[in-house]
Structures are given as structure tokens and as C-alpha cells.
MARVOKE-109888 format. One line per 3 residues: their letters; for each residue z, y, x of N, C-alpha, C. Coordinates in steps of 0.001 Angstrom, whole numbers, plus 500000, padded with zeros to 6 digits. Atoms other than C-alpha are relative to their C-alpha. Layout:
BEGIN
a	Z:Y:X:Z:Y:X:Z:Y:X | ...
end
This chain:
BEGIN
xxx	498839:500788:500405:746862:438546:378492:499773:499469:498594 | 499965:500405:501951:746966:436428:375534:500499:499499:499209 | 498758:499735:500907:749012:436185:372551:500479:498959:500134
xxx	498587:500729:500030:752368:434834:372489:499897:498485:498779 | 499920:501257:501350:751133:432763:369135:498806:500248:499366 | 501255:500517:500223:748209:430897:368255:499682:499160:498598
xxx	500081:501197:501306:747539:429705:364155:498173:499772:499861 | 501410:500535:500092:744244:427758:364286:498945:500336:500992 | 501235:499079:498729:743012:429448:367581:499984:501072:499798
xxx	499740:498518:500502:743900:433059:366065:501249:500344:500374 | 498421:499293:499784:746820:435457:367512:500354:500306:498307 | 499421:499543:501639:748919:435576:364381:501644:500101:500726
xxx	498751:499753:499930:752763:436591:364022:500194:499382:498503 | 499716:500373:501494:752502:435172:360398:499198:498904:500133 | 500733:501034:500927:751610:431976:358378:499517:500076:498973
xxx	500265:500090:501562:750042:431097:355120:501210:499972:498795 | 499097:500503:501103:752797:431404:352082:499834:498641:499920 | 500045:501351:500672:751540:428345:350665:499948:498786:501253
xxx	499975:500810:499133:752041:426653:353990:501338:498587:499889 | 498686:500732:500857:753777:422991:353111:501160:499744:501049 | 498568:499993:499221:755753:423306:356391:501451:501069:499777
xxx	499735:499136:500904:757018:426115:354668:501127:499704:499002 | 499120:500783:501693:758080:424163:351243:500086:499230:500491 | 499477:501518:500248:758544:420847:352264:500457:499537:501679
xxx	499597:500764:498841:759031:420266:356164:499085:499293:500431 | 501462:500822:499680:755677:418778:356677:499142:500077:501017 | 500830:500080:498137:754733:418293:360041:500630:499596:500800
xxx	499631:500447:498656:755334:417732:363509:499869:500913:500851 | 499783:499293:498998:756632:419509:366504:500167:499297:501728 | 499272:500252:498393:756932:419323:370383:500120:501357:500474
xxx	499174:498808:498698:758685:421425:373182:499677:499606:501077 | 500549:501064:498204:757292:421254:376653:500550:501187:500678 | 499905:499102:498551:758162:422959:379883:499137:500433:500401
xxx	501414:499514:499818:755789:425091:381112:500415:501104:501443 | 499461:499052:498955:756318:426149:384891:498763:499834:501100 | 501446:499415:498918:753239:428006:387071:498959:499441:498901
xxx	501592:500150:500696:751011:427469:384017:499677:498735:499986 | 500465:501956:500283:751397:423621:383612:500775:500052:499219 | 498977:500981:500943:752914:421930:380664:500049:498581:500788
xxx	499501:501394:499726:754832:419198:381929:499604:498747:499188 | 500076:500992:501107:754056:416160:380812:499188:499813:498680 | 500471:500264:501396:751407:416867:378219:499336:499160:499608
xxx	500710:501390:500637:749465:413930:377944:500745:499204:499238 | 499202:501002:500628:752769:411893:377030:500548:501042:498698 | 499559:499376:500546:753511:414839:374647:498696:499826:498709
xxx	500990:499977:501117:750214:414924:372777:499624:498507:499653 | 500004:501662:500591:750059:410800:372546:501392:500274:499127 | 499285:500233:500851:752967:410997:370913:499788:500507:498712
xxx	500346:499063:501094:752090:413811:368656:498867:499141:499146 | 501590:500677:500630:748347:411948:367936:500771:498808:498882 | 499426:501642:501128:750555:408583:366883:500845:500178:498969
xxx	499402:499534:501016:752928:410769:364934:499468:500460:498876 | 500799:499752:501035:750468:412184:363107:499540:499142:499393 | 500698:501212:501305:748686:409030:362039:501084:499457:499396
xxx	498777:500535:500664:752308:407710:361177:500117:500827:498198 | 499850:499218:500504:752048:410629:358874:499124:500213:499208 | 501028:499874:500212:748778:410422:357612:499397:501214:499834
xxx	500128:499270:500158:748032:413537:358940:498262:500395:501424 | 501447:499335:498473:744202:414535:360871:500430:501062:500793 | 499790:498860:499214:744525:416261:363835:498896:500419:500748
xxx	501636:499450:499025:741662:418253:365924:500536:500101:501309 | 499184:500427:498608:742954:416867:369269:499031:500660:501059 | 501022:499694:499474:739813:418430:370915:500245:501891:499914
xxx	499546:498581:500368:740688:422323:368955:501576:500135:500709 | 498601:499714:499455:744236:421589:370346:500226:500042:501090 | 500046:499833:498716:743567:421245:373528:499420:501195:500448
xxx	499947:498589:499533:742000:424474:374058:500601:500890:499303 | 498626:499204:500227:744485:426125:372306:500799:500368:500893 | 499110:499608:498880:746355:425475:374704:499830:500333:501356
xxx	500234:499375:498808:744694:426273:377239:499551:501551:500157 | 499980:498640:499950:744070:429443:375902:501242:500595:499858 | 498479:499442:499750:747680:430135:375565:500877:500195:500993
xxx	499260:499911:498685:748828:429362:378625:499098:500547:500988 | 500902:499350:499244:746083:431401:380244:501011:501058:500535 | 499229:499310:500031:747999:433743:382419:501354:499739:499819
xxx	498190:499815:499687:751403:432568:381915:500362:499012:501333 | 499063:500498:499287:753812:431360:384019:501030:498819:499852 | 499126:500837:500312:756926:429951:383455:500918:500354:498236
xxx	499655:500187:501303:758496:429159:379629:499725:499128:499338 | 500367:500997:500958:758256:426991:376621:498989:499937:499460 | 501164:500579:501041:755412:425827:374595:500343:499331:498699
xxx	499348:500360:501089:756274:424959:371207:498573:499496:499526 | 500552:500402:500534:753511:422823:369260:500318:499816:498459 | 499938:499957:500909:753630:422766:365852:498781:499300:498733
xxx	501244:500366:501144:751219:420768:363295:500156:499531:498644 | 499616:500192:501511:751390:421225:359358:498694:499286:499200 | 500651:500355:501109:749958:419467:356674:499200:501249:500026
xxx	500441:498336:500925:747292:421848:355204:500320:500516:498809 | 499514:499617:501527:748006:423708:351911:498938:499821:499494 | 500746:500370:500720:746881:422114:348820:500578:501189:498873
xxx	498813:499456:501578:748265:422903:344896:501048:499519:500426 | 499296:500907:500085:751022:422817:344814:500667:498734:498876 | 499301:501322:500170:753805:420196:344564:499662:498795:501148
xxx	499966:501046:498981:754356:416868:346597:498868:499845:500427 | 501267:500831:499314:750857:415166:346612:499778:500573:500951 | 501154:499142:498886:748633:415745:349565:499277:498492:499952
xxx	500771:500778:500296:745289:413950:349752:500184:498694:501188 | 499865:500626:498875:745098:410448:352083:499410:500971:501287 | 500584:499410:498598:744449:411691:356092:499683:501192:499734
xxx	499810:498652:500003:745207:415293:355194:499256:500747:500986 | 500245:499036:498931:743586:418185:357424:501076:500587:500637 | 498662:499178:499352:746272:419920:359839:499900:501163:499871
xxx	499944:498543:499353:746697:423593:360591:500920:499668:501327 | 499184:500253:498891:748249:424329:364082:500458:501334:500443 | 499575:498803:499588:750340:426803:365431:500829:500098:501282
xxx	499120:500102:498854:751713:427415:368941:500462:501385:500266 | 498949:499140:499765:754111:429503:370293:500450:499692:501282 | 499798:499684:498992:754618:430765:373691:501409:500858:500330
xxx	498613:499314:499348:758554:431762:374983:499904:500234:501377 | 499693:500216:498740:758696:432825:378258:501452:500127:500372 | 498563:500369:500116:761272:431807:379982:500185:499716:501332
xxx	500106:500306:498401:762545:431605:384009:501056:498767:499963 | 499479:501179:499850:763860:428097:384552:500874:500370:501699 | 499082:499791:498938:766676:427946:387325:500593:498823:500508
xxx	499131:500828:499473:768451:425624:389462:501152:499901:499092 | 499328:499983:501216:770754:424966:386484:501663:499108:500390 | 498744:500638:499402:774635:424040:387788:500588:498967:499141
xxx	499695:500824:501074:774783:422075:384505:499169:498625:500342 | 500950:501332:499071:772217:419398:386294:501286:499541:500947 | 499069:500585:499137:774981:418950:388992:501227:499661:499571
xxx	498643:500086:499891:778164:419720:387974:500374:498997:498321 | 499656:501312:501212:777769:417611:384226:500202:501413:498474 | 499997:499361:501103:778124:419280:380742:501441:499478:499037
xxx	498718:501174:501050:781369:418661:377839:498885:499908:498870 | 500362:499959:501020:780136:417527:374717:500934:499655:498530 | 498577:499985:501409:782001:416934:371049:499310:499530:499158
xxx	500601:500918:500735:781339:414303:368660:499334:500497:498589 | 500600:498555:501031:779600:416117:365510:500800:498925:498853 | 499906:500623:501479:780696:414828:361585:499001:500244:499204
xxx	501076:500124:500303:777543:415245:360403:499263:498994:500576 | 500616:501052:499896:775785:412233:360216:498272:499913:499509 | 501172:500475:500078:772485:411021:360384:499530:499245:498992
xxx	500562:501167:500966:770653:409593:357461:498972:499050:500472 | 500976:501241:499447:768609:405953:358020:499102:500392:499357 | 501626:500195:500983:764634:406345:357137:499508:499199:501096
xxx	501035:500466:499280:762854:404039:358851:498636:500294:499975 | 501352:499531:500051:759658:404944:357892:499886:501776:500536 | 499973:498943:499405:760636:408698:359605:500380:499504:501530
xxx	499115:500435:498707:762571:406885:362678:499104:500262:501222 | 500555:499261:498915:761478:408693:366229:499053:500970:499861 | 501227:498778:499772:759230:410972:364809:500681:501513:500002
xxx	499390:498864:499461:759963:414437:365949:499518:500677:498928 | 500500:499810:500750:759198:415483:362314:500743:502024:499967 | 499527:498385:500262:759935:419420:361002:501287:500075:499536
xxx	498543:500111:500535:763151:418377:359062:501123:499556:500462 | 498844:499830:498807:766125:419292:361335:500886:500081:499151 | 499322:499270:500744:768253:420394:358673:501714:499280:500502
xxx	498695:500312:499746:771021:417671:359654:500104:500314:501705 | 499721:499456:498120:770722:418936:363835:500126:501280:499454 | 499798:498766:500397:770850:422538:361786:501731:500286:499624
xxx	498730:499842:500425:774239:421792:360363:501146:498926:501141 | 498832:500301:498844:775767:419796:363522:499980:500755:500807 | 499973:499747:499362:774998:421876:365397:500729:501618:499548
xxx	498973:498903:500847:776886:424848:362987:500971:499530:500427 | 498390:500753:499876:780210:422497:364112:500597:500841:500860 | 499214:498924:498848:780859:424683:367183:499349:501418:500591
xxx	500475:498782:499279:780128:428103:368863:500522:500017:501413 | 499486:499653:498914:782179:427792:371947:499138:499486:501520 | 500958:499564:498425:780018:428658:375189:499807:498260:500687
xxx	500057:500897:498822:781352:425764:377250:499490:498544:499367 | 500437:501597:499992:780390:422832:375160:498323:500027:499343 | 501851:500237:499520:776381:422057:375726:499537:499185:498463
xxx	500675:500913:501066:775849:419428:373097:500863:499517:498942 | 499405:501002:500945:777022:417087:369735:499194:498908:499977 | 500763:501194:500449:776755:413558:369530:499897:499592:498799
xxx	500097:500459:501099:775457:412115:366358:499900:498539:499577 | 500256:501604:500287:775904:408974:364466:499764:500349:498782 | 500748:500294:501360:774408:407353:361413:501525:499703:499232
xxx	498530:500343:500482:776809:406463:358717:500738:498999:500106 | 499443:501242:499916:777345:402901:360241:500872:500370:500782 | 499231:499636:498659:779173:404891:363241:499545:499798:501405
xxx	500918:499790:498892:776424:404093:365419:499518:501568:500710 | 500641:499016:499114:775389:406496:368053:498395:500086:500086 | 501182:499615:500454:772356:408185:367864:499053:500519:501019
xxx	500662:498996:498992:771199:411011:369830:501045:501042:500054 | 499231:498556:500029:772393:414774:370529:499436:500669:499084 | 500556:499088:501344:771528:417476:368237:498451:500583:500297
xxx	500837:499351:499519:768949:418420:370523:499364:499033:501839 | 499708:500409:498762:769136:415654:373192:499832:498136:499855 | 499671:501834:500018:768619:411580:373605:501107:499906:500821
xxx	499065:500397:499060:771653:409871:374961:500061:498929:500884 | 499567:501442:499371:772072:407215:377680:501326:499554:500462 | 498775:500250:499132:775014:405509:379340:500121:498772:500904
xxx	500254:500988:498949:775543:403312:382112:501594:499296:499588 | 499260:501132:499563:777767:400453:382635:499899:498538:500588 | 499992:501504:499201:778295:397691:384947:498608:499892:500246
xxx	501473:499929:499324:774680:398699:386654:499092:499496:498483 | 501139:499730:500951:772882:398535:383310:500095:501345:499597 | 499849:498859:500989:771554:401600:381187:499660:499807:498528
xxx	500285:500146:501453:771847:401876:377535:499565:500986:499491 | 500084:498729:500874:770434:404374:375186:499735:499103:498622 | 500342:500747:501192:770225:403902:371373:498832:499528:499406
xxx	501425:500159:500609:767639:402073:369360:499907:500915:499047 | 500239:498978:500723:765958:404183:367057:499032:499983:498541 | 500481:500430:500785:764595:402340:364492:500564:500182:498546
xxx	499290:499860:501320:766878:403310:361524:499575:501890:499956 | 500264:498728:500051:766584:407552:362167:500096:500277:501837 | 500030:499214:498330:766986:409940:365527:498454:500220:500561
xxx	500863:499926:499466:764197:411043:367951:499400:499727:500746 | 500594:500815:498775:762077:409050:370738:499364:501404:500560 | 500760:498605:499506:761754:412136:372897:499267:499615:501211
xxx	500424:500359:498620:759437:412101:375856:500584:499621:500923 | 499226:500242:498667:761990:412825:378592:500358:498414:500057 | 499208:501124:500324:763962:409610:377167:498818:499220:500425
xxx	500962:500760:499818:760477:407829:377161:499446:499698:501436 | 500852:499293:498534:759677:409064:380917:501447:498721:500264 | 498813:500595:499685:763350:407776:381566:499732:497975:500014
xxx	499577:501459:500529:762863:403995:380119:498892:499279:500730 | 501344:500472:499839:759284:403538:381251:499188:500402:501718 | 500376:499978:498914:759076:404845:384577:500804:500517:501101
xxx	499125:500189:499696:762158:406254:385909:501140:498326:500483 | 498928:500883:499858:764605:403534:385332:499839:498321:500460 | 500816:501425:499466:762206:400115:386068:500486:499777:501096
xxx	499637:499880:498530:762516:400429:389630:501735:499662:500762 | 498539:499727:499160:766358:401127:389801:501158:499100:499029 | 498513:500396:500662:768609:399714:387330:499209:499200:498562
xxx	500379:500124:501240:767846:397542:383952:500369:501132:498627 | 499939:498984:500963:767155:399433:380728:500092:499419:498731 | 499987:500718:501297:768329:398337:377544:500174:500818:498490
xxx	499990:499779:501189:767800:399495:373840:500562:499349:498945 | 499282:500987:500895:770641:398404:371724:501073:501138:499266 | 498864:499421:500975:773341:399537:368836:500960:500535:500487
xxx	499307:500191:499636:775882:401397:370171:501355:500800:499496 | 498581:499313:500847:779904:402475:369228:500285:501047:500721 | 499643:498674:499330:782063:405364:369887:500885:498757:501273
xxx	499259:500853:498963:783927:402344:372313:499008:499805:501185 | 500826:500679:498614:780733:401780:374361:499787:501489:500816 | 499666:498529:499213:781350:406057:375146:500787:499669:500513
xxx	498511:500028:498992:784479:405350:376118:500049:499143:501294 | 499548:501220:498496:784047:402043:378520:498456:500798:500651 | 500977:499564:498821:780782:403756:380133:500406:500482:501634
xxx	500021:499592:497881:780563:404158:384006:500030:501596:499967 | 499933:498708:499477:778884:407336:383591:498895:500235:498404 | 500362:499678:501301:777145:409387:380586:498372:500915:500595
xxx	501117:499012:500536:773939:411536:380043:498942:500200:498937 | 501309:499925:501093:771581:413267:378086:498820:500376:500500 | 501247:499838:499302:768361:414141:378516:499125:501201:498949
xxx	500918:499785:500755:765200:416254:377044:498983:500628:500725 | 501480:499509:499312:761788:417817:378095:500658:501040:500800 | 499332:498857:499290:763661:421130:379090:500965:499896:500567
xxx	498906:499911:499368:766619:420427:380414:499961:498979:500872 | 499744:500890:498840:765988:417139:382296:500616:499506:499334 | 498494:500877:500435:768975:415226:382529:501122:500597:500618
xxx	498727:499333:499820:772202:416319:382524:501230:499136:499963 | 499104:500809:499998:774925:414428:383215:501174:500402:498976 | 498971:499281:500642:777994:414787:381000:501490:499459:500341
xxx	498767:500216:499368:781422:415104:382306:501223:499917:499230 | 499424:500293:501367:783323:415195:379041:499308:500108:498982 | 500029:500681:501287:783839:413867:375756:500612:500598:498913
xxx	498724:499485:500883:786122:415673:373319:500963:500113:501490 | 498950:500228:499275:789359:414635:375431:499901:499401:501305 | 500296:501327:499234:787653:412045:377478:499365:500263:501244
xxx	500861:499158:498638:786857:413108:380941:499011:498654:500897 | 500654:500620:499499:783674:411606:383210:499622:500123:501182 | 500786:499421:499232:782069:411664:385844:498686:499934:500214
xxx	501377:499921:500199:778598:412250:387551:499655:498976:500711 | 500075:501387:499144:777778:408443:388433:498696:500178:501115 | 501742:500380:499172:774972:407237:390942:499272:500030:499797
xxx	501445:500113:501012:773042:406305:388373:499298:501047:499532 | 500623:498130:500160:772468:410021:387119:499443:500391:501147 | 500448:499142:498970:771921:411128:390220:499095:499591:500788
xxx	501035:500628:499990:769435:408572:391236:498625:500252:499404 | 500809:499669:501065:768035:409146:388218:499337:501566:499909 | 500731:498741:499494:767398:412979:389026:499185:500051:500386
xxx	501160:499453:498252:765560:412806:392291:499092:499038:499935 | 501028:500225:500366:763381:410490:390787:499392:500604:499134 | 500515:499343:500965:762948:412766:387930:499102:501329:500898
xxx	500950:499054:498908:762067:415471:390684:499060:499941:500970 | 501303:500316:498954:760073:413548:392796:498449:499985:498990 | 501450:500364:501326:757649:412395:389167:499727:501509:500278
xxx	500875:498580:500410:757346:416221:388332:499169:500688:501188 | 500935:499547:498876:756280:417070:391815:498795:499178:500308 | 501433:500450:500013:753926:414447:392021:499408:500218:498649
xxx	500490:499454:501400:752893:415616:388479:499009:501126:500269 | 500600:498606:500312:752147:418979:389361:498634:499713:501375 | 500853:500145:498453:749594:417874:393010:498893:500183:498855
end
């Protein structure tokens, strides 16, 4: 069996102190599904990662990372995969040199995935007040600095509600704390652009690019707390959870349209032809 967590190709339970993900938030993460010893989806997981990194001007050993992971998931089953890639530690303070070296660290959860009644029956969610700051030069990258999904997602404790939606400070809609959003109306789908802040997560990407072609137009545009309200039908999405339809709003009750549910059993047909 072999270890739960992997820094540089070494079982470790610890990092370097002087690690700048550490001090500064400096890196990049993904979350994958990992059921019978496959990561879902990792090719579209590690392109993203590769282009995030150069966004970042950060080297990665895409060749050392790949058997990483295949030595990690040696033996498992079903659970998460967590990716992780930091800057390396210099002196400190800010600088780091152009096209930095990485360190890498993964992390193995196991975890039994289930027929999940939150897939069918829809999820509530609750609008967060914590807002999103604009960086464009950060915008979709799934960077280390959560701190504002750390404090929306402090807004509630109560069991039954799944997610928070977030907006920027224009009152635009964003994402979830942990989740891309779409919404349907009048046989189109919308999800937000993401060019000011928020995250371009795979699922969402799977959703826009090979999901939704086929069945319904897909559009990337600005949207209000009014275009929640006049929607047909709502969902979110992410690597682990799929898509989930959402059946309330705060006050605002929904239902689980066609379009979601369309949108499923193509999501279940991809992963099965995924896994052949």
C-alpha cells in the first residue's frame, strides 16, 4: 500500500517551513474523482494545471507528476486526489526568480462515492456577502488563495444548505464557494464569464465543450441576481459532485428542469465511456 501523501515522490505528512505556499499562497491546486483507481478526467485536469502554471510563471515536471500519480493511486480505489504545486522556496520575501522550479505534493482521501439524492432531488443554496475581488491577471486560475471561499463559506453551518453564491462587487454572479454556476432559460444555458475573478473548473469546462453542444446553446455572459430569479431551472456543478441541480434560493423555490437532467445522463454516459 502506498502513502496517503506524496511531496516530490516521497511519503511525507509534512512540508518545508520555508515553503511559499505556506507564506504567500503560491501555487496551484486540483481535485479529481478517483473511482476503481481512475482519476476522472485527468488529462483535462493536468492541461489546465500545465497552462496555469505557465500563467504563473511557474516550471512544472509534468513527466515526475505523472508518476506520482500513478504511484499514489496504486492500490486505491475510490476517493479524492488533491494536486497541489508550489513555487519552490527561495530567500525570503516576494521575489521569485523568472520560470521558478515547483515542488509537488499530493494527497490521497479515500472516500466511497454514492448515488447521491442531492443529484436528483436538487440542493438550497444562500446568496453569500462576501464578495469577490476583480484580478484579471488571476481570473480562472484555481490558484491557492481561497481566503474569500474561506470566509463565505463561514456565512452558514446549517446541514441543509449545500452551497453560497458569490458576486463581485459590481453584483455580478460569479461562482459557488466551491462550485461553477449555470442557469437555463428559454432553452439557452448561461454560466458566468470569468474574466474579471472566479474559477474555470473542469466539470464547468466538460459542461460547455462537450456536454451542452449537442443539446441546448451555451452562452458566457454577465449575469444579475434578476437573471436567478427569471431562470427556468438552476445548477451547479464540480469535478466531485457532478451537477446538482438546485431547488432553492434563499426564499426562491425551483425546480429540476430538463435541461439538468439531460445534462446528467450525458454526464454519465461521458464518464462511462471515459472509464472503457
Amino acid at each position: 500500500m502506498t502513502a496517503l501523501a506524496l511531496y516530490n515522490g516521497l511519503p511525507t505528512q509534512t512540508v518545508p517551513s520555508t515553503n511559499r505556499a505556506v507564506a504567500y499562497g503560491d501555487g496551484l491546486f486540483e481535485t479529481i474523482k478517483v473511482e476503481t483507481g481512475r482519476a476522472q478526467f485527468l488529462p483535462l485536469h493536468l492541461r489546465r494545471l500545465i497552462r496555469d502554471c505557465a500563467r504563473l510563471d511557474i516550471a512544472l515536471d509534468e513527466i515526475a507528476l505523472r508518476s506520482e500519480i500513478a504511484q499514489l493511486l496504486s492500490q486505491r480505489e475510490s476517493g479524492v486526489l488533491k494536486i497541489i504545486v508550489m513555487r519552490e522556496s527561495f530567500a525570503r520575501g516576494y521575489f521569485a526568480p523568472p520560470h521558478s522550479p515547483s515542488a509537488r505534493l499530493l494527497q490521497f482521501f479515500p472516500q466511497v462515492f454514492v448515488d447521491d439524492e442531492r443529484s436528483h432531488l436538487g440542493v438550497a443554496v444562500r446568496l453569500c456577502r462576501q464578495q469577490l475581488s476583480e484580478q484579471p491577471s488571476l481570473a480562472g486560475i484555481k490558484h491557492l488563495n481561497r481566503l474569500e471561499q474561506v470566509l463565505a463559506r463561514s456565512e452558514w453551518s446549517e446541514t441543509a444548505i449545500a452551497e453560497g453564491f458569490m458576486f463581485d462587487r459590481a453584483g455580478r454572479l460569479i461562482e459557488g464557494t466551491m462550485s461553477n454556476v449555470f442557469l437555463v432559460r428559454a432553452n439557452k444555458l448561461y454560466t458566468p464569464r470569468l474574466h474579471r475573478c472566479g474559477v474555470a473548473g473542469v466539470m464547468r469546462e466538460i459542461i460547455l465543450t462537450r456536454l451542452a453542444p449537442e443539446l441546448i446553446p451555451a452562452i458566457e455572459t454577465d449575469l444579475l441576481p434578476i437573471d436567478i430569479a427569471q431562470a427556468d431551472d438552476v445548477f451547479i456543478c464540480n469535478s466531485l459532485i457532478g451537477i446538482w441541480p438546485v431547488r432553492k434560493i434563499e426564499c426562491l423555490q425551483k425546480t429540476v428542469g430538463d435541461v439538468t437532467l439531460a445534462l446528467q445522463q450525458k454526464l454519465t454516459q461521458l464518464i462511462a465511456d471515459e472509464a472503457r
